[in-house]
NUKOLTI-365227 format. One line per 3 residues: number of its first residue (from 1); for each residue x, y, z of N, C-alpha, C. Coordinates in pm, whole numbers, plus 32768, in hexadecimal, padded with zeros to 4 digits. Layout:
REM residues N
NUM = X Y Z X Y Z X Y Z; ...
//
This chain:
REM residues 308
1 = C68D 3ECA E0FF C6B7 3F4F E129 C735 3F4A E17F; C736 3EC2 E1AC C7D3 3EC5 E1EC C85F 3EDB E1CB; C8A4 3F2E E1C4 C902 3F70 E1A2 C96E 3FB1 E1F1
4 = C9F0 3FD2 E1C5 CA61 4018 E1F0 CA62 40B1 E197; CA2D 4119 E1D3 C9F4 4181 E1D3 CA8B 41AF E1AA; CA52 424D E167 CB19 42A9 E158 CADC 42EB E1BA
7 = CB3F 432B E1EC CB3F 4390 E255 CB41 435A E31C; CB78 42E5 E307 CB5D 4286 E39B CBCE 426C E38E; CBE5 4277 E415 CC64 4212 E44E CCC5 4250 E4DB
10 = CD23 4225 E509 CD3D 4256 E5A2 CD9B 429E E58B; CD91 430B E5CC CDF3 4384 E600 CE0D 437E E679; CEA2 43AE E667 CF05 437D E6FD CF2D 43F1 E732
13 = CEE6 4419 E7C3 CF27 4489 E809 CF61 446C E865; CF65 43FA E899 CFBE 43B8 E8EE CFD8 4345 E910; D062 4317 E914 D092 4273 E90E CFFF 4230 E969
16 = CFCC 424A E9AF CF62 41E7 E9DF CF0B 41D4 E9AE; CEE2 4222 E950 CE6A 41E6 E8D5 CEC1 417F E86F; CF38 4194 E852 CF5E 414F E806 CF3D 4080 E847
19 = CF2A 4072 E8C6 CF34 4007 E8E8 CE8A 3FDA E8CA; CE25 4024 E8D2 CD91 4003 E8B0 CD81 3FE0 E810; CDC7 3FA9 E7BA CDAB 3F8B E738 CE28 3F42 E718
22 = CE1B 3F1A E690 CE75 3EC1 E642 CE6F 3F1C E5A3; CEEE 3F06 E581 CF04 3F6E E503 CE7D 3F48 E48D; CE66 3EAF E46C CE01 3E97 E41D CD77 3E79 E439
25 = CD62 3EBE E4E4 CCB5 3EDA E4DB CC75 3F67 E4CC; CC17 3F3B E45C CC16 3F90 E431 CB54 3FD2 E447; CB35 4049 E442 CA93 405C E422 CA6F 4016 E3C9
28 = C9DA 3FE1 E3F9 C972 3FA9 E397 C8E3 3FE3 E39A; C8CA 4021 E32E C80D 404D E30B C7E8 4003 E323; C78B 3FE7 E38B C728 3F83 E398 C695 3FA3 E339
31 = C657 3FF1 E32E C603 4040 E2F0 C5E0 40B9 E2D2; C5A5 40F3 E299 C593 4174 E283 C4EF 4172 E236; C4BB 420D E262 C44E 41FD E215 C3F7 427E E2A7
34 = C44C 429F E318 C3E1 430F E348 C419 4399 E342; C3C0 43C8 E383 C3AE 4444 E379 C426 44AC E407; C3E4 4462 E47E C455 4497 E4E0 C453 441D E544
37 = C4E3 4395 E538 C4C4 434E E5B1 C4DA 436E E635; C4C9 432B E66F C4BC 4349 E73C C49D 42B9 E78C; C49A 42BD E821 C4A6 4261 E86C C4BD 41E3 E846
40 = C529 41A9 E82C C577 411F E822 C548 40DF E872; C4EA 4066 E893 C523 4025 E923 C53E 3F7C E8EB; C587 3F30 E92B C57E 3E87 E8F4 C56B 3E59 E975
43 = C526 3DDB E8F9 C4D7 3D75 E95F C50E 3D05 E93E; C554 3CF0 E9D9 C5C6 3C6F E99C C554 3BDA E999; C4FC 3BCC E9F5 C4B7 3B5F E9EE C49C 3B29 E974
46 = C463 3B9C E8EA C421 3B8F E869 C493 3B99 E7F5; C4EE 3BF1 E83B C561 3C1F E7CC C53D 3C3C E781; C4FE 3CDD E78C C4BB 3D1F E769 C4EC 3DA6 E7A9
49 = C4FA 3E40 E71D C51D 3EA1 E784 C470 3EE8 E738; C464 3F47 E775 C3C6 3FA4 E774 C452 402A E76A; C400 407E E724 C3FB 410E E719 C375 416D E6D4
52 = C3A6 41C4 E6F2 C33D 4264 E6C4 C33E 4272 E635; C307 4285 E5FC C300 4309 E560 C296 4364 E588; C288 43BD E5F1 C26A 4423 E61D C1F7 448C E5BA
55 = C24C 44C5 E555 C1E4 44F4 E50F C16C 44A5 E4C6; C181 4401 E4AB C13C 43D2 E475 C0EC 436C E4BC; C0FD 437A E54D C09C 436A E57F C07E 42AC E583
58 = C0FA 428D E598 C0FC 41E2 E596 C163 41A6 E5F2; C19D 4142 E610 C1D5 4107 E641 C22B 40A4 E606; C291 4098 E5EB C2CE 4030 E594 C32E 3FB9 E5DA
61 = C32E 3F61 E5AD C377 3EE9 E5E3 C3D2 3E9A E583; C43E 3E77 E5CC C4C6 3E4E E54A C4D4 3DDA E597; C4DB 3D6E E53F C4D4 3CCA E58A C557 3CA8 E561
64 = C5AF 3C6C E5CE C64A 3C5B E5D5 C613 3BA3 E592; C5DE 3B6B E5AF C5B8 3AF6 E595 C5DF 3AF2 E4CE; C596 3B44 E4A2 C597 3B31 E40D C596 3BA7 E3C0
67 = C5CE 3C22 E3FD C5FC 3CBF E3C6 C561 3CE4 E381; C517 3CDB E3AA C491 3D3A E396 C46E 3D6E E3B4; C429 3DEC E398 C3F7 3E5D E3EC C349 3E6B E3AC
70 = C311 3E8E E42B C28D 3E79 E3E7 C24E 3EFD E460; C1C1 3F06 E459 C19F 3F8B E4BC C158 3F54 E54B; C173 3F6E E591 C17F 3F21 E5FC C0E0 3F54 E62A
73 = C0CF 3FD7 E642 C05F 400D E675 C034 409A E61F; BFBD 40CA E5F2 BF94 4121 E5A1 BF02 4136 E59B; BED6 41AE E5DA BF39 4218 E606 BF6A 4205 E6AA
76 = BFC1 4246 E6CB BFF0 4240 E72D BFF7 42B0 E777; BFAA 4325 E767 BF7B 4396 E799 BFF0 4420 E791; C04E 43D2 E753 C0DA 441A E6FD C13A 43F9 E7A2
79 = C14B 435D E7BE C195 4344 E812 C208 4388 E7EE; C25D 43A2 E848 C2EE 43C6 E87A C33D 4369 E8A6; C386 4370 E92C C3DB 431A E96E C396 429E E9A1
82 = C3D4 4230 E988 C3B8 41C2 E9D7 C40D 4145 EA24; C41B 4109 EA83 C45E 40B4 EAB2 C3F6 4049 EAED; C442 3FDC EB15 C410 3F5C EB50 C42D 3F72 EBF6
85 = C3B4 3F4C EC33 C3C7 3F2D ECBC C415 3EA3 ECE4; C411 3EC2 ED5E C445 3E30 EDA2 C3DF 3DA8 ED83; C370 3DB5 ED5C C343 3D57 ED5D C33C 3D27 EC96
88 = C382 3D82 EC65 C378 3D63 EBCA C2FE 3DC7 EB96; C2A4 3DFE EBD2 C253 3E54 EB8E C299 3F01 EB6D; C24E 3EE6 EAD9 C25E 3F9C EAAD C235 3FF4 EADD
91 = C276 4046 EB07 C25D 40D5 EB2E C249 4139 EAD4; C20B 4183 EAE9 C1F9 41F8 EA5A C1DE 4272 EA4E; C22C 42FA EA3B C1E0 435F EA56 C189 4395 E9C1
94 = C10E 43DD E9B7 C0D5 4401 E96D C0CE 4471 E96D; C0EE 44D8 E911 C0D0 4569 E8C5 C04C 456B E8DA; C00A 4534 E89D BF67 455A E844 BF06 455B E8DD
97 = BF24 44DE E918 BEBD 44E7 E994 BF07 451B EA07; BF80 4556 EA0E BFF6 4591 EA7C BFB7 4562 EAFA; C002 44AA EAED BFFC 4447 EB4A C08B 4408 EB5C
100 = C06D 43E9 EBC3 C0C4 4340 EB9F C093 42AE EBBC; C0A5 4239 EB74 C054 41C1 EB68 C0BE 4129 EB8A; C080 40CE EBC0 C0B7 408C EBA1 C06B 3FF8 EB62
103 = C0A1 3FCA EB0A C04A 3F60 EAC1 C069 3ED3 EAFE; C012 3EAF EB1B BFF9 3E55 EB82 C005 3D73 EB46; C03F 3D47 EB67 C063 3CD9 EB36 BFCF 3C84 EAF5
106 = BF48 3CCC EAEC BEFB 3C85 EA91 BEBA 3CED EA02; BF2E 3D7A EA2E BF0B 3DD8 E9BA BECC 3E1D E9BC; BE6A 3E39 EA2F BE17 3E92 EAA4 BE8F 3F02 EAD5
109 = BE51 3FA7 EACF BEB0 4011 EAEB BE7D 404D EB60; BEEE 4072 EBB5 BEC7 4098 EC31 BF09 412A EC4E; BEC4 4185 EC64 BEE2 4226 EC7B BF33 421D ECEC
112 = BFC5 4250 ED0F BFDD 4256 ED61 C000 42E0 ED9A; BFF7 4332 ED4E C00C 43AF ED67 BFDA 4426 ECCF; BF6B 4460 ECF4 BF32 44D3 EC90 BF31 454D ECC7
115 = BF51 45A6 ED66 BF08 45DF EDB0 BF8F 4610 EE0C; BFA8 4674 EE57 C003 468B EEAC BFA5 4710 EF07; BF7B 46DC EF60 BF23 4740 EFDA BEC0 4758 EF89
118 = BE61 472D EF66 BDDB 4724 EEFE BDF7 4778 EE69; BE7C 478D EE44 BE92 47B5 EDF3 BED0 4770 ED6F; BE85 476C ECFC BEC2 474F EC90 BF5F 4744 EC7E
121 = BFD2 46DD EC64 C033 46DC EC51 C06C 471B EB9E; C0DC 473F EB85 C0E5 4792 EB07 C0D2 472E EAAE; C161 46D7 EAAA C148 468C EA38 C1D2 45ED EA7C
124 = C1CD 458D EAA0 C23F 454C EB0E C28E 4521 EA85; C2F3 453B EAA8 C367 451F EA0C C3A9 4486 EA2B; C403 4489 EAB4 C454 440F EAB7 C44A 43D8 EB2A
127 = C444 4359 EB6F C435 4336 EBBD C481 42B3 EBD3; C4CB 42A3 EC5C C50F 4212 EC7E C4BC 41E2 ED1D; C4D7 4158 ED2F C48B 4112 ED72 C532 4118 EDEB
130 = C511 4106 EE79 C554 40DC EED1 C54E 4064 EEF2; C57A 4029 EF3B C59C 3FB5 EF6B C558 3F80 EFCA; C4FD 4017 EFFB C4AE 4000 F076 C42C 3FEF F051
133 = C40B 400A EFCE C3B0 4049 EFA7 C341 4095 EF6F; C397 411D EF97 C384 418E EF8D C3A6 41AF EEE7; C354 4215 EEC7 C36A 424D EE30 C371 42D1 EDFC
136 = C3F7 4327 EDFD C40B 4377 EDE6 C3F9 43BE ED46; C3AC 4426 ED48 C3B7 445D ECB9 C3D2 44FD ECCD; C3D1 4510 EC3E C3FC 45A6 EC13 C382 45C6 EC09
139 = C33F 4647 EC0B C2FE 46A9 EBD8 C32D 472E EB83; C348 4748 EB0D C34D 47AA EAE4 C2D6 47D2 EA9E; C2C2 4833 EA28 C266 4851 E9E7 C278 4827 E934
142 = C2C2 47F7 E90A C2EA 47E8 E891 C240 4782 E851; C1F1 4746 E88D C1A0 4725 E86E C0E7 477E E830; C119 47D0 E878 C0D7 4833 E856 C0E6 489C E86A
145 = C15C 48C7 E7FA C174 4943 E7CF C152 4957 E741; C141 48F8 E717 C0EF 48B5 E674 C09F 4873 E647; C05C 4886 E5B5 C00D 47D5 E5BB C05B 4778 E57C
148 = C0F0 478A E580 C15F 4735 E556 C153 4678 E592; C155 4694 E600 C155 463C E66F C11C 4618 E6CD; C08E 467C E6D0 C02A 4692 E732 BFD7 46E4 E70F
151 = BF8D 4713 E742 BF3B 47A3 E758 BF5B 47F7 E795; BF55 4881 E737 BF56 48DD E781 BF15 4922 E818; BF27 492B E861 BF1A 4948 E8C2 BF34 4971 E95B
154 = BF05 49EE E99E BF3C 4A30 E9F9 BF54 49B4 EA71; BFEE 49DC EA9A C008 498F EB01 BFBA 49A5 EB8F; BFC2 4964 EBE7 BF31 4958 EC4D BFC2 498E ECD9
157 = BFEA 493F ECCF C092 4961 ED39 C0C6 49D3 ED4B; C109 49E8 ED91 C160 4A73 ED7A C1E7 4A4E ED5E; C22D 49F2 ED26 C286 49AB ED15 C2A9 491F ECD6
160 = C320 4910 ECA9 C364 48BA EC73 C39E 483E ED0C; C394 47BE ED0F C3CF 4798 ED6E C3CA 46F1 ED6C; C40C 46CA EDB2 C42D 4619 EDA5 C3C0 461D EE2D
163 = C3A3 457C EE19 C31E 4574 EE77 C34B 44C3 EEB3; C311 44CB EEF8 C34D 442D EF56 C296 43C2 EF64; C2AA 436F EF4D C208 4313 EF65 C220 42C1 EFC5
166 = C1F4 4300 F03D C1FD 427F F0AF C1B1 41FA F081; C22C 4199 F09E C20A 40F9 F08A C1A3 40A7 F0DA; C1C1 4114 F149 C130 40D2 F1CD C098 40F5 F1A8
169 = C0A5 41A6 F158 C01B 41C2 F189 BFF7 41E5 F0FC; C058 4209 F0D3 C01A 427A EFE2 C029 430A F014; C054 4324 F07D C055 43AE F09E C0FD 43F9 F031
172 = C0A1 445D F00C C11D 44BB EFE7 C149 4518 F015; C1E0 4502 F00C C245 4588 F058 C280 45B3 F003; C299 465D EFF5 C2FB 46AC EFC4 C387 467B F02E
175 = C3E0 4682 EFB8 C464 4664 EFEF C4C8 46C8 EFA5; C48E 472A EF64 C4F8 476E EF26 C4A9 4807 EF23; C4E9 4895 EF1B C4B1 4901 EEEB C4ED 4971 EEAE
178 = C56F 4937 EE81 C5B8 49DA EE37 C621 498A EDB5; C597 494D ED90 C5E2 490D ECDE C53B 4963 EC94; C5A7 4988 EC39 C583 49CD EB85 C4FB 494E EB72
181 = C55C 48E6 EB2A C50B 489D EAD0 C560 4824 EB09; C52E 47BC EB87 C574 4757 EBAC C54E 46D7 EB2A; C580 4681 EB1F C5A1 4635 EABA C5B6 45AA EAD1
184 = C62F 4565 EAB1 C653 44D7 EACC C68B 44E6 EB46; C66C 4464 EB93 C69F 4421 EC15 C6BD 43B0 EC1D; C717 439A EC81 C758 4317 EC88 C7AB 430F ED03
187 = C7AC 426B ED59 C7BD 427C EDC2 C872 4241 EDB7; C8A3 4258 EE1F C938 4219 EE1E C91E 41A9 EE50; C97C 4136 EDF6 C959 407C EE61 C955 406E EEA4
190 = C943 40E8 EF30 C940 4091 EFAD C8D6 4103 EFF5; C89D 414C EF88 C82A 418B EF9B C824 4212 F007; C8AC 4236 F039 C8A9 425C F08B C8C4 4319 F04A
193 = C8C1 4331 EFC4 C8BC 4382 EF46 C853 4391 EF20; C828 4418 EEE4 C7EF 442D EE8F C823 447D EE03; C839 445D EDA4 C849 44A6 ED4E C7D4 44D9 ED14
196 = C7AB 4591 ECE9 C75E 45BE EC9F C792 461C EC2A; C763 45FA EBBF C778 465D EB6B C719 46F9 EB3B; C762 477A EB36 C6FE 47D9 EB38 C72A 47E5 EA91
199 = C695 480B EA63 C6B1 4834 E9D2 C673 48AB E9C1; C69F 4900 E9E6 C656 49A3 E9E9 C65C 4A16 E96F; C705 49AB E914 C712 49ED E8EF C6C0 49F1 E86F
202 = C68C 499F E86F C634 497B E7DB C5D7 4A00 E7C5; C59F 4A61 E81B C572 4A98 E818 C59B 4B36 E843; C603 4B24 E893 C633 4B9E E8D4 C6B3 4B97 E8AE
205 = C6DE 4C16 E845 C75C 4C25 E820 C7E8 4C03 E8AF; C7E1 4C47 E8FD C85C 4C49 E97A C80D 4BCE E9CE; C7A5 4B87 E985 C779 4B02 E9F8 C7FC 4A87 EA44
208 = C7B7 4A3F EA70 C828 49E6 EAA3 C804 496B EA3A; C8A6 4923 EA2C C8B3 48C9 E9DA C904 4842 EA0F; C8E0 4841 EA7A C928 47D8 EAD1 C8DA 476F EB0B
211 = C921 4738 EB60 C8F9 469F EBB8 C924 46BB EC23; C8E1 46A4 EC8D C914 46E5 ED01 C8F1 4648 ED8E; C916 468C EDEF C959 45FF EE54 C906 460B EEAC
214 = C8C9 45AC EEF9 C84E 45C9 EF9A C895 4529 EFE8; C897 4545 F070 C8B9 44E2 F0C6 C80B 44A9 F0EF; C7DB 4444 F0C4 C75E 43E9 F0F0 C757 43DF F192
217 = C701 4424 F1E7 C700 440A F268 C680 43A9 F283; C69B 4389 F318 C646 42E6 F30E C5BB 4335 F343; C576 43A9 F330 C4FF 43B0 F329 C4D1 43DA F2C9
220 = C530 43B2 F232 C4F7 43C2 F1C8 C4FD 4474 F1A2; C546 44BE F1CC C571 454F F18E C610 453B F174; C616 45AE F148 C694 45B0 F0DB C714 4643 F123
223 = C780 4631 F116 C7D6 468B F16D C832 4690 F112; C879 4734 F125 C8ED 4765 F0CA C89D 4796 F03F; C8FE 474F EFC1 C8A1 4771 EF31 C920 47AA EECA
226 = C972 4797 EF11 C9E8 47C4 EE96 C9F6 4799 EE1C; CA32 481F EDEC CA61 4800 ED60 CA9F 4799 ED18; CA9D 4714 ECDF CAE7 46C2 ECD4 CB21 46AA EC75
229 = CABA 4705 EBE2 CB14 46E6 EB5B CAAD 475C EB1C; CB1E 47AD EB09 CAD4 47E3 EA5B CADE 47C0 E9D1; CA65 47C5 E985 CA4E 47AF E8E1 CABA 47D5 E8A3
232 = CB07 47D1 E835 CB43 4806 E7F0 CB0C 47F1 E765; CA84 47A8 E730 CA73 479F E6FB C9A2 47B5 E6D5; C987 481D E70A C8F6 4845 E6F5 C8B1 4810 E7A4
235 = C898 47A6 E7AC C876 4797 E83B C86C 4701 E87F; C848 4704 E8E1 C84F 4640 E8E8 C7C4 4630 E919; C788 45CF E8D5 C6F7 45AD E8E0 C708 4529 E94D
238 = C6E6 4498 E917 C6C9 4432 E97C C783 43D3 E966; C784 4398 E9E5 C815 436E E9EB C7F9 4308 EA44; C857 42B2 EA50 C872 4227 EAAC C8E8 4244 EB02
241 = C8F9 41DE EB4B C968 41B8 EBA1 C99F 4143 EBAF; CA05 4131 EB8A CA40 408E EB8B CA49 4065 EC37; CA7D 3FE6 EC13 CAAE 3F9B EC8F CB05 3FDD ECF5
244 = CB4E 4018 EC9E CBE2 4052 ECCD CBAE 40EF ECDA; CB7C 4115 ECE2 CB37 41BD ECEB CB36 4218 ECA5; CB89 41E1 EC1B CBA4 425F EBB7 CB08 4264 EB70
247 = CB15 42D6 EB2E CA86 42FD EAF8 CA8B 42F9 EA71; CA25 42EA EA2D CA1E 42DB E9B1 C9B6 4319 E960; C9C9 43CA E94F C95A 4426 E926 C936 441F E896
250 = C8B8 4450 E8A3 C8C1 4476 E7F4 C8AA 4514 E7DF; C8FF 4522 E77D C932 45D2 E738 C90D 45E1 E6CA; C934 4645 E6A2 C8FB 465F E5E7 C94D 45FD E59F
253 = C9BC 45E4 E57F CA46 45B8 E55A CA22 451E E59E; C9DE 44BB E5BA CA01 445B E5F4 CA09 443D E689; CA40 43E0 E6BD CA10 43C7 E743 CAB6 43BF E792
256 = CAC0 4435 E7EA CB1C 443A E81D CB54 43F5 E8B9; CBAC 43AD E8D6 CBD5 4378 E94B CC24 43B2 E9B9; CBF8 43B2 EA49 CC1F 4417 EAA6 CC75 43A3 EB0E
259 = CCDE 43C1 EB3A CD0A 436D EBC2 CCB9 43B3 EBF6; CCBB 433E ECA2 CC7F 439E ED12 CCAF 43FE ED43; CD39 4413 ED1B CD67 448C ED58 CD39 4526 ED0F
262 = CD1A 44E7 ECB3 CCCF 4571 EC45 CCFA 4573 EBB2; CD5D 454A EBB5 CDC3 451A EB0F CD89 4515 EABC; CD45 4555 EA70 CD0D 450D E9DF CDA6 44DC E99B
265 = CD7B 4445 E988 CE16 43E4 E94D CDFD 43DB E8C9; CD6B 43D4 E876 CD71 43DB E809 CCD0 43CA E7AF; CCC2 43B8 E73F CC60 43F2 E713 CC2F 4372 E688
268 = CBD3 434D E6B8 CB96 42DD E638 CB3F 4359 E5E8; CB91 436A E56D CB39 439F E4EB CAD3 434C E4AF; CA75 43D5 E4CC CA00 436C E465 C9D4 43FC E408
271 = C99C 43E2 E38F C967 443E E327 C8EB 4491 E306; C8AC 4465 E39C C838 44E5 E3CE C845 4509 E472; C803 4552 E46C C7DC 4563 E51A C7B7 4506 E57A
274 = C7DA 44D0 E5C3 C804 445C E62C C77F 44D0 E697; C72D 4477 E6A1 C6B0 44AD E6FB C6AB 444E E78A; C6E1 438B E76F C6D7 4369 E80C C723 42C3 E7D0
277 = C744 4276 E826 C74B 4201 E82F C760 418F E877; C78C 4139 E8BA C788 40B9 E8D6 C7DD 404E E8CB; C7F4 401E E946 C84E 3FBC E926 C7DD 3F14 E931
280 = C813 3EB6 E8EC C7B7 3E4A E8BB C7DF 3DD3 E8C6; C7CD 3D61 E86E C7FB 3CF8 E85C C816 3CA4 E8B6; C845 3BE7 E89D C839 3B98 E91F C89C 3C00 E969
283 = C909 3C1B E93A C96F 3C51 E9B1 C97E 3CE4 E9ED; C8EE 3D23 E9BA C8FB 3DC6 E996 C993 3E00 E98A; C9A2 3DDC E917 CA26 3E03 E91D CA27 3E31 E848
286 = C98E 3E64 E83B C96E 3E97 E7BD C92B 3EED E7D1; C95C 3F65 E78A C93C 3FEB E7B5 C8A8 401C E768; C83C 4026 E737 C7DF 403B E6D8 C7E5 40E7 E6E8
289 = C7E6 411B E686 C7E7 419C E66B C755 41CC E621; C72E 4216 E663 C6BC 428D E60D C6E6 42D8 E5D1; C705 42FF E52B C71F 4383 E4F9 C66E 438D E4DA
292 = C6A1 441B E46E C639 4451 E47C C5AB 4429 E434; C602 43C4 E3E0 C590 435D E373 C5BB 42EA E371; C636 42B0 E3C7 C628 422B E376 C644 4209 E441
295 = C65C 4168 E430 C695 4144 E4A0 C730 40E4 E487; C78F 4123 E4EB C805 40D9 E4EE C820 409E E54B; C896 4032 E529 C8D0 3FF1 E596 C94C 3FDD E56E
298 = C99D 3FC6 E5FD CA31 3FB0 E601 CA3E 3F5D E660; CAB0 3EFA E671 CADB 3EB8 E6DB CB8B 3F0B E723; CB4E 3F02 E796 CBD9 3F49 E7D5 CBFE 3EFA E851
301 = CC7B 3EEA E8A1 CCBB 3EAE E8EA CC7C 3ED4 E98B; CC28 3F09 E97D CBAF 3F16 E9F7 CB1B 3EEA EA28; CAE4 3EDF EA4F CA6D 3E89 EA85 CA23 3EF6 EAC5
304 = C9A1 3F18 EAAB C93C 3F51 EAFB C914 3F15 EB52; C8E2 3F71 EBDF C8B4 3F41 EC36 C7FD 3EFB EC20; C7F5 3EA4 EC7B C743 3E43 EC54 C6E7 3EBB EC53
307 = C6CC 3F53 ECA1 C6A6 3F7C ECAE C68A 3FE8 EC23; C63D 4005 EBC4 C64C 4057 EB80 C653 4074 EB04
//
C-alpha cells in the first residue's frame, strides 16, 4: 500500500517553509483501509506509531521496523486522541466509555479521568502529557452526538472544556470555559504555551474555526486565550509543535504550517481530510499524517518535540 499518492505535495506561502523540505521529498501512503483516522502517537522505544479508526472501534499500529500495519487494540471503546507520557506509556481518550486511560507498561488500563465534580465527562477527544506530569484533555461532545463514534447520549456537564489531571493527586480541574467544541492541544517547547483548537464550527454555521493561544501559569491555570490562527480550510482538528515553535495543523486540504508569529508559511497537500498527526522517527523529524482513511507520512527539515 505504500505509495506516492496524486494530490500531495508542498505549497509555498512563504520563503520559510521553503527551507523545511527538499524539492524530491515527497508524500508516502503508508496504509489505508479505515473509516475515520485519529490520535497519532509514536513510540520511539518500539518504533512503532499507534493510532485511532474511531468508527471502527480498533486501534492500529504501523511498524517502522518492517512497514506493517496490523490492529493494535480492538475494540478500543472508539478511542480518539492519544499520546505517550514521560515514562513511554499510552495515554488515551475514549468516546464509548467518555474517559481517559492510560495503558500501563504490563497492558493493565488505568482510568485516569471519567468524571468532573461527580459528573459524567462528554466524550475526551485529545489529550497531551506535560513534563510535570500533568494531563491535559479536551472535552467536547462529538462522541455522543451519534452512534457514529459513541453513543448517543445527553451530556451530564453544562459545557465543552479542556480539563488538567493533577500528577500528585488524579484530581480534575476545569481550565477552560468559553470554547464551542475545544479540540486539539499542544504545548510550546518550553511549555510555557498552550495551544487549543476550537472546532465549533463543525456544527455551528458562524462557529469558531481557529486555534487559539493561553500563557501556562505555575498553578496549573491558563491566562489570555487569543486568537492565533484561523482555518481557511473547514477547521483544524489535532496539531503538533516542533522544536522551533511553528505548528503543524491538520485542515480539510492537508496539514498546514504556522510560524510563531502566526504566518501560515505553507501547506502539505494531502487527498482527504487531515483529522491529526505526529511527528516520529529516530530523529522525529517524520511527520505521520492521519487522513481520513489511510495514514501518511512525510519527512520535513524539522523535529518534534519528545513530548507528544
Amino acid at each position: 500500500m505504500t505509495g506516492q499518492p496524486d494530490g500531495t505535495g508542498f505549497e509555498v506561502h512563504d520563503p520559510r517553509f521553503s527551507a523545511l523540505f527538499a524539492p524530491h521529498i515527497h508524500v508516502e501512503r503508508l496504509w489505508t483501509g479505515a473509516r475515520w483516522c485519529e490520535g497519532p502517537a509514536w513510540f520511539a522505544a518500539g518504533r512503532y506509531l499507534v493510532w485511532s479508526d474511531i468508527p471502527n472501534n480498533r486501534m492500529m499500529r504501523w511498524d517502522e521496523t518492517d512497514g506493517s500495519t496490523s490492529v493494535f487494540r480492538s475494540p478500543s471503546n472508539n478511542s480518539n486522541g492519544n499520546t505517550v507520557d514521560g515514562q513511554g506509556r499510552l495515554v488515551t481518550c475514549e468516546h464509548l466509555t467518555r474517559r481517559v486511560t492510560r495503558t500501563e507498561h504490563d497492558g493493565s488500563i488505568t482510568v485516569l479521568a471519567d468524571r468532573f465534580e461527580g459528573k459524567r465527562l462528554n466524550s475526551p477527544n485529545d489529550v497531551v502529557v506535560h513534563s510535570n506530569g500533568s494531563v491535559w484533555f479536551s472535552d467536547p461532545t462529538y462522541g455522543i452526538l451519534t452512534d457514529y463514534e459513541g453513543d448517543v447520549c445527553e451530556p451530564e456537564l453544562g459545557g465543552n472544556h479542556v480539563y488538567r489531571i493533577d500528577p500528585a493527586d488524579g484530581s480534575v480541574h476545569q481550565v477552560t470555559g468559553d470554547f464551542v467544541q475545544p479540540n486539539g492541544l499542544a504545548f510550546s517547547p518550553d511549555e510555557r504555551l498552550l495551544y487549543i483548537a476550537d472546532t465549533g464550527a463543525s456544527h455551528l454555521p458562524e462557529g469558531p474555526a481557529h486555534i487559539r493561544r493561553f500563557e501556562v501559569q505555575g498553578d496549573g491555570t491558563l491566562r489570555g486565550g487569543e486568537v492565533f490562527a484561523t482555518c481557511q480550510s473547514g477547521f483544524f482538528d489535532g496539531f503538533r509543535v516542533d522544536r522551533e515553535g511553528r505548528i503543524w495543523t491538520s485542515a480539510f486540504d492537508g496539514v498546514h504550517c504556522y510560524d510563531p508569529d502566526g504566518t501560515r508559511i505553507g501547506i502539505i497537500r494531502i487527498p482527504e481530510i487531515v483529522a491529526n498527526l505526529t511527528f516520529g522517527g529516530a530523529k522525529r523529524n517524520r511527520l505521520f499524517i492521519c487522513g481520513t482513511t489511510s495514514l501518511y507520512a512525510v519527512y520535513v527539515f524539522a523535529n518534534g518535540t519528545t513530548m507528544g
